[in-house]
Every structure is written in structure tokens, then in C-alpha cells.
TIDO-317806 format. One record per residue (C-alpha): residue in three letters; x negated, y negated, z. Coordinates in Angstrom, 1 decimal. Example, Ala and Ser with C-alpha at 12.3 -4.5 7.8 and 13.67 -1.06 7.14 Angstrom:
residues 2
NODE  aa     px     py     pz
NODE ALA  -12.3    4.5    7.8
NODE SER  -13.7    1.1    7.1
end
This chain:
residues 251
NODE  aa     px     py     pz
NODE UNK  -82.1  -67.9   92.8
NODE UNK  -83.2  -71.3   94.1
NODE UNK  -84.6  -73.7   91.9
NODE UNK  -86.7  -76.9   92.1
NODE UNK  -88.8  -77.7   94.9
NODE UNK  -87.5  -79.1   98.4
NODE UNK  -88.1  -82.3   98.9
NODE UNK  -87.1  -84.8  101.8
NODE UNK  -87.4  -88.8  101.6
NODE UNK  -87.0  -90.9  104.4
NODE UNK  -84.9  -93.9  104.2
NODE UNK  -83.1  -92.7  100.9
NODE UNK  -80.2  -94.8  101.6
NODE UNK  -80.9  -97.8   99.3
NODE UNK  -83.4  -99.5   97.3
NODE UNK  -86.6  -98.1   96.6
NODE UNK  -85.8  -94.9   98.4
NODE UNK  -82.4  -94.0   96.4
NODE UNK  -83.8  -94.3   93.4
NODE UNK  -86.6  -91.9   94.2
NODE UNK  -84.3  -89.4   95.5
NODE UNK  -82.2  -89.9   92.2
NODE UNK  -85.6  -89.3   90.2
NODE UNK  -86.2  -85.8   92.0
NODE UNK  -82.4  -84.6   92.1
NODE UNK  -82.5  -85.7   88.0
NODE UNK  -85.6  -83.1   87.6
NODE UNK  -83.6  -79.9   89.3
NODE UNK  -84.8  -80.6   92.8
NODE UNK  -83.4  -80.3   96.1
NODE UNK  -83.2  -83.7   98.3
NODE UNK  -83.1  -84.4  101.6
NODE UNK  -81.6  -88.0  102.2
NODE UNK  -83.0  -89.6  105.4
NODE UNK  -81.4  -92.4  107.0
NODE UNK  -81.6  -94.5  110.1
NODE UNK  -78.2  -96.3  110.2
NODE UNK  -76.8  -96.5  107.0
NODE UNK  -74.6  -93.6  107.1
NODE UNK  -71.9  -94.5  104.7
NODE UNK  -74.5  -95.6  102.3
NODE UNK  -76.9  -92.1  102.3
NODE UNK  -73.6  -89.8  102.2
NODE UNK  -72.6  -92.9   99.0
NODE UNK  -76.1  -91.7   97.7
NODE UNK  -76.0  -87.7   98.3
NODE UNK  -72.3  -88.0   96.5
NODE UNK  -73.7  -89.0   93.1
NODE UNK  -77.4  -87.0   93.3
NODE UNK  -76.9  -84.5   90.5
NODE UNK  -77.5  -81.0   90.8
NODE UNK  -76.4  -78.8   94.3
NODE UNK  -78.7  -77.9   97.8
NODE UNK  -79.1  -81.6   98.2
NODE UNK  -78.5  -82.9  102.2
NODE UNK  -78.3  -85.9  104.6
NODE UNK  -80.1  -86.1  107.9
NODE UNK  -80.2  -88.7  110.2
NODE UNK  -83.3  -89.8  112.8
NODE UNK  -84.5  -93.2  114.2
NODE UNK  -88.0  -92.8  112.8
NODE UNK  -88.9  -94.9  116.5
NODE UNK  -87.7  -91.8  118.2
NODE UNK  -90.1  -89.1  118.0
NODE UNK  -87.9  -86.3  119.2
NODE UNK  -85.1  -87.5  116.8
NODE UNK  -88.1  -87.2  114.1
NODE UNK  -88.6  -83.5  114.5
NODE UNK  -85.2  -82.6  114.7
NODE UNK  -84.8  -83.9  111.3
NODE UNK  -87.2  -82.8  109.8
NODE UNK  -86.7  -79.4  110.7
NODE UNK  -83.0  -80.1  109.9
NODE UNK  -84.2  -80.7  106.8
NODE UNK  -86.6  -77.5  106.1
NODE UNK  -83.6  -75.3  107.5
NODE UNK  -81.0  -76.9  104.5
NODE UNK  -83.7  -77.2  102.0
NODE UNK  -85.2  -73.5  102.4
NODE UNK  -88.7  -75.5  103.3
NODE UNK  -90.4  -78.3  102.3
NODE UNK  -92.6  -79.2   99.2
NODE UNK  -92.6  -83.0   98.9
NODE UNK  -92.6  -85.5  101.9
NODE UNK  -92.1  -89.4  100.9
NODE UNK  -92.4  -91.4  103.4
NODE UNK  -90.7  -94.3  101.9
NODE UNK  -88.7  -95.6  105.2
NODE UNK  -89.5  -99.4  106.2
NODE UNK  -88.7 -102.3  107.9
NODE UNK  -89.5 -106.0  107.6
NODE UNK  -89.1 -108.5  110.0
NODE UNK  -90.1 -111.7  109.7
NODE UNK  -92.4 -113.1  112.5
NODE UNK  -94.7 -115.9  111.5
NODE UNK  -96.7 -116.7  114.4
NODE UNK  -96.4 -120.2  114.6
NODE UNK  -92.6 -120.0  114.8
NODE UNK  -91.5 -117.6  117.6
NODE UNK  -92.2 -116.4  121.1
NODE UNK  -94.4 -114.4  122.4
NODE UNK  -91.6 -111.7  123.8
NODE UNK  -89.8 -111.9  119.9
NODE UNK  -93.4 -111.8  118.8
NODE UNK  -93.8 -108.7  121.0
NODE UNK  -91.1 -107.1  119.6
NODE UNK  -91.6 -107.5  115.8
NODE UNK  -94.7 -105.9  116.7
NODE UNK  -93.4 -102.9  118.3
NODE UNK  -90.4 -102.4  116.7
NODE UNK  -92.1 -102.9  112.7
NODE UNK  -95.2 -100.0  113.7
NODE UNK  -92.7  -97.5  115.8
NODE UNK  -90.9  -97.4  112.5
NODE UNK  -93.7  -98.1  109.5
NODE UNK  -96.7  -96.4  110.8
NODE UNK  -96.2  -94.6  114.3
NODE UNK  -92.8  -93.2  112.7
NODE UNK  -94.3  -92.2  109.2
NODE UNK  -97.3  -90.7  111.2
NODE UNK  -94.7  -88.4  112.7
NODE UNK  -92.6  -87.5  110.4
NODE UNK  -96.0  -86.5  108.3
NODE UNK  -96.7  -84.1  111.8
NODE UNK  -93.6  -82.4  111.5
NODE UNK  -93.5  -81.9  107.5
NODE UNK  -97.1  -80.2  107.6
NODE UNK  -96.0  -77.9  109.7
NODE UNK  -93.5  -76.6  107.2
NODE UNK  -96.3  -77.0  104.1
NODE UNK  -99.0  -75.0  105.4
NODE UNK  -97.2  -71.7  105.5
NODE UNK  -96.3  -72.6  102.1
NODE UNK  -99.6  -73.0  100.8
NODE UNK  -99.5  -76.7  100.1
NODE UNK  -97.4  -79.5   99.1
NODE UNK  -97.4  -83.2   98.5
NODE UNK  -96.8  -86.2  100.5
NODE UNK  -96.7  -89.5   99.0
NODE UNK  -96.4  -92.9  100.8
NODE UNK  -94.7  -95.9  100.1
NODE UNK  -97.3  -98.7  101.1
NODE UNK  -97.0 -102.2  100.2
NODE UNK  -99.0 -104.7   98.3
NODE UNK  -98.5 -107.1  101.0
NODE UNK -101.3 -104.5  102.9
NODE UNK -103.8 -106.4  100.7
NODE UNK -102.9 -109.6  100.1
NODE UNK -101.5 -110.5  103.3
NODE UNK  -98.3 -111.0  105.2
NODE UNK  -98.3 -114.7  106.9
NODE UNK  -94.5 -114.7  107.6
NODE UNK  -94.5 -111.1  108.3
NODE UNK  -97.8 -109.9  110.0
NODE UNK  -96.6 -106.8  111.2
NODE UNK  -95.6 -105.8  108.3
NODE UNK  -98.7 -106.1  106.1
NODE UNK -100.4 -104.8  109.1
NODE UNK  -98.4 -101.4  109.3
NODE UNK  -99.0 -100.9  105.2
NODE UNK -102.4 -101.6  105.5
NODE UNK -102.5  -98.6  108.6
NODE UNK -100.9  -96.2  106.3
NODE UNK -103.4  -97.3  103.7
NODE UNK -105.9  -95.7  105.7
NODE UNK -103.7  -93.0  107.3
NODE UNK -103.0  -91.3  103.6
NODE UNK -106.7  -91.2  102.9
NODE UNK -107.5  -89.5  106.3
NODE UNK -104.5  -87.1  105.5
NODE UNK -105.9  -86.7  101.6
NODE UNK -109.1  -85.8  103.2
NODE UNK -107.8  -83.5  106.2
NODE UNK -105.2  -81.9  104.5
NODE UNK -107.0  -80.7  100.6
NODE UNK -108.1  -77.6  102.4
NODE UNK -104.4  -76.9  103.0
NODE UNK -103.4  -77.7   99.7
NODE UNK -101.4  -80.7  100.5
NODE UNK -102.2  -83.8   98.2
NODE UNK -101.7  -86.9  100.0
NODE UNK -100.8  -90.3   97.7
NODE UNK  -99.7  -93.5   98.3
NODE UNK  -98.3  -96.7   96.3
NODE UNK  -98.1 -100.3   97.0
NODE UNK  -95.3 -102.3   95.6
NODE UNK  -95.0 -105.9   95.0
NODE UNK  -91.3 -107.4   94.8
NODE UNK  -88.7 -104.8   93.6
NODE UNK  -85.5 -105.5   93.1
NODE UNK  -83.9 -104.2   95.9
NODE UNK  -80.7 -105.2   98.4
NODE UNK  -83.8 -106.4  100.7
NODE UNK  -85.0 -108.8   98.0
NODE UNK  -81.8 -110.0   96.5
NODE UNK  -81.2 -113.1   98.5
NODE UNK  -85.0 -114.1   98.2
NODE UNK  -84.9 -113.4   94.3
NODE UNK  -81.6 -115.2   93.9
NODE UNK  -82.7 -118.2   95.6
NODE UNK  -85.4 -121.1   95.7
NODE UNK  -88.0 -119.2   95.6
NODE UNK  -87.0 -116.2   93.0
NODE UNK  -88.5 -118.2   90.1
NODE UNK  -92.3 -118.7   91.9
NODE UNK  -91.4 -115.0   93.1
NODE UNK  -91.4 -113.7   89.5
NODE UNK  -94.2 -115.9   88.1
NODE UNK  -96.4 -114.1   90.2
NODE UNK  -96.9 -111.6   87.6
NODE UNK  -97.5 -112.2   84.0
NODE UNK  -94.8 -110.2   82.9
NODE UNK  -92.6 -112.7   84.6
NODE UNK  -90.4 -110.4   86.2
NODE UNK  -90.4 -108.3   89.5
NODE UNK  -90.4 -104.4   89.7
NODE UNK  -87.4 -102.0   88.7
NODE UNK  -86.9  -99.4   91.8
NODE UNK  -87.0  -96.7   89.1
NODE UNK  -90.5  -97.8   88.2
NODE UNK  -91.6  -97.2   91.7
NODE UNK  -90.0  -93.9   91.2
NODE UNK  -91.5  -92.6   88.5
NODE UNK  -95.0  -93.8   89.8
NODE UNK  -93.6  -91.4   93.1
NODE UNK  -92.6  -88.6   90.4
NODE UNK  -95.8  -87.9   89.3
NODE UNK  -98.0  -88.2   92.0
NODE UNK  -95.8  -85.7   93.7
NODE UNK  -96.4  -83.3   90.7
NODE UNK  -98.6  -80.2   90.5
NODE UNK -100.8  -82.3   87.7
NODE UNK -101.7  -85.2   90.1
NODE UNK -103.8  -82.8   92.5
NODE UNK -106.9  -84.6   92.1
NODE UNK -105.3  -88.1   92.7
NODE UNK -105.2  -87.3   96.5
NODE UNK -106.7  -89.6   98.4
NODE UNK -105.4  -92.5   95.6
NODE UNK -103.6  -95.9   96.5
NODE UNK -101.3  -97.0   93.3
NODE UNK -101.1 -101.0   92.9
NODE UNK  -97.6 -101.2   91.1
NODE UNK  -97.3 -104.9   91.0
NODE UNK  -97.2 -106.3   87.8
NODE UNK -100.6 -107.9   88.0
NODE UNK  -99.1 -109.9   90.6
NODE UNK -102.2 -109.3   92.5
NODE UNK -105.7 -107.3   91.5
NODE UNK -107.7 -106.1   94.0
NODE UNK -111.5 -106.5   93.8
end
């Protein structure tokens, strides 16, 4: 008998996306661990998930052919799919005052194949799996920096702010399906991305940002994931969580 759902994260290698993968593999369910380069670090990952059926599968979310190969990698290991988090990401800084136009060019392109035109696919591929199932969940990892702006990074905020939207289109599209659509939207976590930034200068003005004087836990962003990927959170489809330590309230 096969227990636990199927569920496949993409860019489960580190950070934010590890611990989510840990958080489903912890309840009894089956993981698919995406990654885009970091081989030695997702099979690091898939070595200490606890439980068995878990996988690794590999795909340059630019690449739209590698995308459904992947996922359909991942459907064939996991006996199907039940939960999609699109968590992969990349952040380049870009500020527009500072480079030229070809690098500016290429943030652009390079940040939305991956963030938004990459998610947007791998979302095509999953559905196709969750229909004949009779529904599912997907949950996106957004950013808060969709909101309150990205000046050294514009890509970046602008390719959270596109899956914003994207997830509620998708809530709306796919409730007939059955498949919930959520997102969140970070502030700082304490990731391998952040740690320089935390550790230097600017960590202290980073971490006064929120009253609780601190930056997020990736396990927090986890658990947030956890349960809007649960059978109770149905009705939150359509739903963008702020999980930013009052860092920043939108109107």
C-alpha cells in the first residue's frame, strides 16, 4: 500500500525549498526533489528526507522541454501527483542605473524564463497529472518584494508580482477541477542566498525591518506551505500569504 500523497517541489535543493520538502517527507509523504544545478546538494537533501518513495529530478525550468520531462519523471516515481510547489527562484541583481542595456537584457530574460515563464510551465505539465485525479493543490512561492518593490533587482519583484496574478487566474480556472491554487510571499529568510547579506552591513537594518527584530526561519515558510497544501485549506484558493514579520503591511 502507498501512503501519503505525491508531491514534487521545484528547487528543493536548499533554502526555502529543502525545508519544505523536509516538512512533507516528515508527515508520510512522498517528495519529488527538483533541481537545476545543484546536484550534489538535492541527492545531500533526498539522503536525509525521512520516510521511502521519495526522488530527484533534474530540469532547467528555462527549458520548456526539460520541464515536462521532469515532471512526468516525477508523476511516473511518485505514482502521480497531489501537490505542486513551485518554489524554484532566482535573483539577480540589476539596478538600472548601474548596468548595460545587453546585462540589463539578460537579467530580464534570464529572471522570468526561470520565475514566471518556468513556473507557468511546470504548473501546465502538473495539471495534467491532477485532473485525472480529481484535484490537487499547487502552492506558490511569491515574494514580498512583489509588493513593496525591487530597486536593485527589478526583475525580480516583477516576476513575483506575475505569479501574484498567475495563482489567482489558476485559483479561479482550476476550482472546477478541484485543484486549489495558493501562494506566499516571504520577506528575508534565512537562507544560503541571504547569508552574506544578513551577516554583513546591512543584516542589522535587514532585521529591524520587522518588529520582531529578526528575519524568517525557512521552516516557518514551510509550515505556512504545509497547510495551504492541506485538504482543510480548500477555500483559501485564490489567497496570497504575507509571511514577513510585519516587515511590510499591505493596504
Amino acid at each position: 500500500m502507498v501512503n501519503g500523497r505525491a508531491i514534487l517541489v521545484t528547487g528543493a535543493a536548499r533554502g526555502i525549498g529543502r525545508a519544505i520538502a523536509e516538512a512533507f517527507a516528515e508527515q508520510g509523504d512522498r517528495v519529488a526533489v527538483h533541481y537545476g544545478h545543484s546536484a550534489a546538494l538535492a541527492a545531500e537533501v533526498l539522503a536525509g528526507l525521512p520516510g521511502s518513495g521519495h526522488a530527484v529530478v533534474q530540469a532547467d525550468l528555462a527549458d520548456p522541454q526539460a520541464v515536462r520531462r521532469m515532471v512526468d519523471e516525477a508523476c511516473a516515481v511518485l505514482g502521480g501527483l497531489d501537490v505542486l510547489v513551485n518554489n524554484a527562484g532566482i535573483f539577480t541583481p540589476h539596478p538600472i542605473t548601474d548596468v548595460s542595456y545587453e546585462q540589463w537584457q539578460a537579467a530580464w530574460q534570464a529572471t522570468l524564463a526561470v520565475n514566471l515563464t518556468g513556473a507557468a510551465n511546470v504548473t501546465w505539465c502538473a495539471v495534467q497529472h491532477m485532473m485525472p485525479r480529481g484535484g490537487g493543490h499547487i502552492v506558490n512561492v511569491s515574494s514580498r518584494g512583489a509588493f513593496r518593490g525591487e530597486p536593485d533587482q527589478p526583475a525580480y519583484g516583477a516576476s513575483k508580482a506575475g505569479l501574484n496574478a498567475f495563482g489567482q487566474s489558476l485559483a479561479r480556472a482550476l476550482a472546477a477541477h478541484g485543484i486549489a491554487v495558493t501562494t506566499v510571499a516571504p520577506g528575508y529568510v534565512e537562507t544560503d542566498m541571504a547569508t552574506s547579506l544578513l551577516a554583513g552591513p546591512s543584516g542589522d537594518q535587514i532585521r529591524a525591518q520587522s518588529p520582531f527584530g529578526r528575519v524568517a526561519r525557512p521552516s516557518e515558510i514551510a509550515a505556512a506551505v504545509l497547510y495551504l497544501a492541506s485538504p482543510d485549506a480548500e477555500w483559501a484558493s485564490g489567497t496570497i500569504v504575507d509571511l514577513n514579520g510585519a516587515s511590510y503591511l499591505r493596504p
